[in-house]
C-alpha positions as CSV (number, residue, x, y, z in Angstrom):
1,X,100.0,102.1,205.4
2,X,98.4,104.8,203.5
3,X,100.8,107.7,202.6
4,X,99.4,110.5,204.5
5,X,99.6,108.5,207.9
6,X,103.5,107.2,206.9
7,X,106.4,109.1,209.1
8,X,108.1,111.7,207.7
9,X,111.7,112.1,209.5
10,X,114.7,113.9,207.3
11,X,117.5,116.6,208.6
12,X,117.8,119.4,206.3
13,X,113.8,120.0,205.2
14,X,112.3,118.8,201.7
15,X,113.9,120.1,198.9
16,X,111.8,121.8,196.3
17,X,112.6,119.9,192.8
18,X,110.8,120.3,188.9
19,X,111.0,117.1,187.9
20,X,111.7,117.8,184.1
21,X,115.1,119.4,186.0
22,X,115.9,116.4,187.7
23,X,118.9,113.5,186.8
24,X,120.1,111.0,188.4
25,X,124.4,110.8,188.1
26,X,126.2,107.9,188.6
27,X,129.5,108.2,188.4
28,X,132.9,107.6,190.4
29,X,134.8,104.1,189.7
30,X,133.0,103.1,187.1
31,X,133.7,102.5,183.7
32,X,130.8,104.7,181.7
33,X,129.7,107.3,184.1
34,X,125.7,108.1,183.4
35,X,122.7,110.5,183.7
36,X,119.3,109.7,183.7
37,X,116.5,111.7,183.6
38,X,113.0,110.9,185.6
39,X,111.7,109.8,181.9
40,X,114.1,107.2,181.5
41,X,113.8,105.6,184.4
42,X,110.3,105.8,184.2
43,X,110.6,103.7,180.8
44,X,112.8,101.0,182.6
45,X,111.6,97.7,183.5
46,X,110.0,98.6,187.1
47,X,109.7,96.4,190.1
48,X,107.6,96.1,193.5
49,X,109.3,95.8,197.3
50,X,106.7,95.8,199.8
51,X,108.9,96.6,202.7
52,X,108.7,98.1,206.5
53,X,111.2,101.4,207.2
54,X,111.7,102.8,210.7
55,X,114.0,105.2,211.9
56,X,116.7,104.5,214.3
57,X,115.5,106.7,216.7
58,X,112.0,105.0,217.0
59,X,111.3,104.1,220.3
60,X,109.2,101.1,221.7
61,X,105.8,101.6,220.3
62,X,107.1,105.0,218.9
63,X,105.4,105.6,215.7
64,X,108.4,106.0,213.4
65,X,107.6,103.0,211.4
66,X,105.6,101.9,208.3
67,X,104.8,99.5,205.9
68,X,104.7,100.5,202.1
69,X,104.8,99.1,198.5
70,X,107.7,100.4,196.9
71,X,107.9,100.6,193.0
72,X,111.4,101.8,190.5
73,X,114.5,100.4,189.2
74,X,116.3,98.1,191.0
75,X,119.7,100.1,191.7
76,X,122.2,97.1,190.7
77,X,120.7,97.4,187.1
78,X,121.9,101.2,187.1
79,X,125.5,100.4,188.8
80,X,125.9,97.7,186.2
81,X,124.9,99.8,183.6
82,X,128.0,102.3,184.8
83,X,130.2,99.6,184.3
84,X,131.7,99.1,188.1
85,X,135.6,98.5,188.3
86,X,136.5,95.9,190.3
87,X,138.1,97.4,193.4
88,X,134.7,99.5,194.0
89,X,134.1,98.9,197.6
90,X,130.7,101.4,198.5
91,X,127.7,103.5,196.6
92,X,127.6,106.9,198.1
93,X,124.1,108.3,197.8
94,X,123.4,111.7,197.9
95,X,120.3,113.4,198.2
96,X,119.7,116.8,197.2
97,X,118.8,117.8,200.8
98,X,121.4,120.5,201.8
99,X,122.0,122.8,204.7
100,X,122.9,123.3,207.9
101,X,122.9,120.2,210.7
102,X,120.1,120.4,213.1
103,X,121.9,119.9,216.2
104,X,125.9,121.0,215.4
105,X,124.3,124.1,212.9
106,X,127.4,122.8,210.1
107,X,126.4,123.1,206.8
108,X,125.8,119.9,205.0
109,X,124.6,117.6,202.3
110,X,122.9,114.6,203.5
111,X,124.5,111.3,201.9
112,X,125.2,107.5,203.4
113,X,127.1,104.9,201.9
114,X,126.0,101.3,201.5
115,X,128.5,98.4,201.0
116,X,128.9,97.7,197.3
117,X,127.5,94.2,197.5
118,X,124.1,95.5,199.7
119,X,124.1,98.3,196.7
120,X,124.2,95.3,193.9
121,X,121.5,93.4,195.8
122,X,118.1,92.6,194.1
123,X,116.0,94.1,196.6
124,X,117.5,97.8,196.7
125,X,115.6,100.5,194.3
126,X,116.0,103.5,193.2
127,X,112.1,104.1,194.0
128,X,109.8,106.4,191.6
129,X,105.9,104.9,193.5
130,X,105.1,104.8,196.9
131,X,101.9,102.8,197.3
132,X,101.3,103.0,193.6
133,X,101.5,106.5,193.3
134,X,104.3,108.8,192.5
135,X,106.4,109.9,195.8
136,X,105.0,112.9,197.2
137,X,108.0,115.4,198.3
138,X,108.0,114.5,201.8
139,X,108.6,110.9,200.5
140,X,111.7,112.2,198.4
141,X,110.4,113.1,195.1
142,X,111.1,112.4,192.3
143,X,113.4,109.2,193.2
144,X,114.5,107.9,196.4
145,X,116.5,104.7,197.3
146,X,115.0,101.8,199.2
147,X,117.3,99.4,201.3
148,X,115.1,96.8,202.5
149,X,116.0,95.9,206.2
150,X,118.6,98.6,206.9
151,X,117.2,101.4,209.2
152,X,115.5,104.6,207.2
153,X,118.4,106.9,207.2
154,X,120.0,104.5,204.4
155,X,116.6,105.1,202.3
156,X,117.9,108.1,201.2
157,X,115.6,110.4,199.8
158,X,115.8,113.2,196.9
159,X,118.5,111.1,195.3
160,X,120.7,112.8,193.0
161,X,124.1,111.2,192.9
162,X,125.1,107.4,193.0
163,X,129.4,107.8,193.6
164,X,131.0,104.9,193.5
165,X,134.1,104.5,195.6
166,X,136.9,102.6,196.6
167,X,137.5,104.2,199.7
168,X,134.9,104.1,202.9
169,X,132.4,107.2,202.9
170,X,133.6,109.3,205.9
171,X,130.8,112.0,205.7
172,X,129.1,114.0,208.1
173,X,125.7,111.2,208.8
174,X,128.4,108.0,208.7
175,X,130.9,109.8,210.8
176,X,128.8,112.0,213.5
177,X,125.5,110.3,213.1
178,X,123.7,106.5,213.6
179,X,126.0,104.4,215.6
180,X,125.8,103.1,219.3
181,X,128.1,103.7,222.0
182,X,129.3,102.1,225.0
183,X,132.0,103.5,227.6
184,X,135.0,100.9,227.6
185,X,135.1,99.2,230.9
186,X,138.9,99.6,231.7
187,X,139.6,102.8,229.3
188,X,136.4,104.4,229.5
189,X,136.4,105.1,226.2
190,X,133.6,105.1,224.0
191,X,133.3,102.0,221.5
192,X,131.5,102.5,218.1
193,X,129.1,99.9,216.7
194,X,127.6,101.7,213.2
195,X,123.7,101.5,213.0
196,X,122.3,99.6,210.0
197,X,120.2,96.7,209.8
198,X,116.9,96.5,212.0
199,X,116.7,93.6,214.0
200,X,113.1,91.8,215.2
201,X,110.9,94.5,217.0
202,X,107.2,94.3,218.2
203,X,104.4,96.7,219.3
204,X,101.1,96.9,220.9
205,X,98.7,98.9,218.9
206,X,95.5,98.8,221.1
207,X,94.8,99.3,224.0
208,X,96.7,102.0,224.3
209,X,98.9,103.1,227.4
210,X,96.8,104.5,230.1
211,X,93.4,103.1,228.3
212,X,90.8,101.9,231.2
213,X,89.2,98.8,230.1
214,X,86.1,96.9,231.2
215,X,86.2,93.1,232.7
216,X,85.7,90.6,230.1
217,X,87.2,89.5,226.8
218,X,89.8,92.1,225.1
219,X,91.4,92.0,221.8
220,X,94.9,93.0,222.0
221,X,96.2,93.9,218.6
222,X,99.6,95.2,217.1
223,X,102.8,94.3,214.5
224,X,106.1,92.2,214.7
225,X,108.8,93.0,211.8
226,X,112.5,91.3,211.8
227,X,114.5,93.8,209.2
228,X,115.0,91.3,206.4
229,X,114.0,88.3,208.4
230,X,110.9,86.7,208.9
231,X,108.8,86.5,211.9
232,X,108.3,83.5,213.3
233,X,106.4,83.8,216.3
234,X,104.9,86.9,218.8
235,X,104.0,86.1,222.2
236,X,102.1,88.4,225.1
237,X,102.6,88.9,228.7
238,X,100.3,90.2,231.0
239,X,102.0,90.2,234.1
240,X,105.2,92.0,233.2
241,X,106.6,89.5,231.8
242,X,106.5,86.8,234.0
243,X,104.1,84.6,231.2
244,X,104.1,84.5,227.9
245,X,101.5,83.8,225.9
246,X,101.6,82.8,222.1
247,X,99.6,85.6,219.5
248,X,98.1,84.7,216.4
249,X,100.1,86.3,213.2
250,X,97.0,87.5,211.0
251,X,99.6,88.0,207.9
252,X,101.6,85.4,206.3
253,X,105.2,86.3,207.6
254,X,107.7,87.5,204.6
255,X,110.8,89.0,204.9
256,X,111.3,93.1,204.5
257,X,107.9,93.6,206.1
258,X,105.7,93.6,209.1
259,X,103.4,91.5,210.1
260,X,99.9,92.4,212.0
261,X,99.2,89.8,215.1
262,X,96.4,89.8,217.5
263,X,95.7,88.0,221.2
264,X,92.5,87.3,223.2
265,X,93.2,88.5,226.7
266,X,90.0,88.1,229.0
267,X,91.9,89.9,232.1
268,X,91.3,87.5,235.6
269,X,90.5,90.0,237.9
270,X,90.4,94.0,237.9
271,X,93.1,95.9,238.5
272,X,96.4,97.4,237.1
273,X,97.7,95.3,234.5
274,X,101.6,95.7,232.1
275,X,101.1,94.3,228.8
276,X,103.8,93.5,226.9
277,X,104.7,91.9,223.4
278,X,108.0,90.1,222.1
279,X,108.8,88.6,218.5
280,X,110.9,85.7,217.6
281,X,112.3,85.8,214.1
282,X,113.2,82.6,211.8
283,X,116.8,82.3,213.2
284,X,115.0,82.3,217.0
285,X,116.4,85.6,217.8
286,X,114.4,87.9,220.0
287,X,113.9,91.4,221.7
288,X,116.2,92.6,224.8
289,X,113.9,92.8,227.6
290,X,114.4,95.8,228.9
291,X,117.0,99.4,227.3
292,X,120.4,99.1,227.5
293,X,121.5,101.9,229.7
294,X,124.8,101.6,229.4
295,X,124.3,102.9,225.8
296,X,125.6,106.5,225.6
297,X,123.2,107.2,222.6
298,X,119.6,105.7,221.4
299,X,119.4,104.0,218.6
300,X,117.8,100.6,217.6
301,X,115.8,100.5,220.7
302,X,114.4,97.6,220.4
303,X,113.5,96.9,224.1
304,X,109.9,95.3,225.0
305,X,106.9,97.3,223.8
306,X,104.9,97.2,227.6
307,X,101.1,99.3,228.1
308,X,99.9,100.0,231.2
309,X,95.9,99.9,231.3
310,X,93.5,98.9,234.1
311,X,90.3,96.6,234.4
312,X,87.9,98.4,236.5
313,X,84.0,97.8,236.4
């Protein structure tokens, strides 16, 4: 997805950084805390992700999602390069994004936390390229992290600080921010599930909801992505999901990113038709059919994708 169409979603505005300013710290338990400049990294060995983000908050068919190649350091090479102790447990990131909370008007610093081991992993960088060109500031110049799998708001952007800790992150967006809830049953009280990886997730990109189409032979057309799975199969409905019928993947599924599929509908009669679109991913897992509304908040709404369009002559 080219870079001026990719979503743009943060909390506290874009910074305004000179990059010849700029370092990177990592410190916290390690053994040789570091700096490095924007130079330096630039100098490292530098390797490609192409990998999907989407917010939590995306909605069916919402357009909080993209697809981008991803170019920097990987981040275990840094960590190891700190020296980690052994009882590190988590890698707070900070971003250099700072002020007051949109909704509760606290002032903040944005920062998440990622398990030690999903910090070490070979697939998370500290990204300098976004589609092989620097990051623009929206897109967190001059470095951001990139988690593949894991919902945007671990991606954090403008990254200034790598902490390592042996104690779990309790800060403002792990503590008041991206997790589910559900009311008890017998108690009432709410139960916490913390938002992280994306699961499998599909769209319909065209026709679009409300689009009047003429009889005869349609293409409909969209994506499937899985987080860090793979998708192994989409499949339409055209009667609300009564039938389902299988789509052809026009990509060669890999993990970390989406997939485009198409489908020939030729629609049997005029009239008002729901199309919908589910994907399966390589461990036969699938979409809920319809949202959750038990759910006291909305996040990973994964839910079936469904347009509403009519044949008419």
């Amino acid at each position: 997805m080219p870079v001026e169409h990719f979503f743009v979603r943060s909390h506290l505005g874009t910074p305004s950084i000179e990059r010849d300013q700029w370092k990177l710290t990592v410190e916290g338990k390690v053994r040789r805390p570091r700096e490095w400049t924007w130079s330096q990294l630039k100098e490292m060995e530098q390797e490609s992700r192409t990998v999907t983000l989407e917010c939590a908050e995306n909605l069916p068919g919402g357009s909080l999602v993209g697809n981008a190649q991803w170019r920097g350091v990987p981040l275990a090479r840094l960590l190891e390069e700190a020296g980690v102790v052994e009882d590190a447990r988590e890698a707070v990131l900070e971003g250099a994004d700072r002020g007051l909370d949109e909704l509760e008007m606290v002032p903040v610093t944005y920062a998440r936390s990622l398990p030690l081991d999903e910090a070490m992993t070979a697939g998370t960088l500290v990204a300098l390229e976004m589609n092989g060109q620097p990051l623009t500031p929206e897109h967190g110049f001059p470095a951001r992290v990139i988690v593949p799998g894991w919902y945007g708001m671990a991606h954090v952007k403008w990254l200034t600080r790598v902490r390592v800790s042996a104690e779990p992150f309790r800060g403002f967006y792990m503590a008041k921010r991206y997790f589910t809830a559900r009311r008890h049953p017998n108690t009432g009280e709410p139960v916490i599930t913390p938002v992280t990886r994306m699961g499998v997730k599909s769209r319909i990109d065209s026709p679009v909801e409300g689009q009047t189409l003429s009889p005869g032979s349609h293409v409909v057309r969209g994506r499937a992505w899985a987080g860090c799975r793979t998708v192994e199969r989409v499949e339409v409905s055209s009667d609300g999901g009564r039938s389902w019928t299988p789509a052809r993947l026009q990509d060669t599924p890999a993990p970390c990113t989406w997939v485009r599929w198409s489908h020939t509908w030729e629609p049997p009669r005029t009239g008002a038709y729901a199309l919908q679109v589910r994907a399966f991913d390589d461990r036969g897992e699938t979409q809920p059919l319809q949202q959750d509304l038990g759910r006291i908040n909305r996040y990973d709404n994964r839910w079936l994708h469904t347009v509403r369009c009519a044949v008419k002559h």
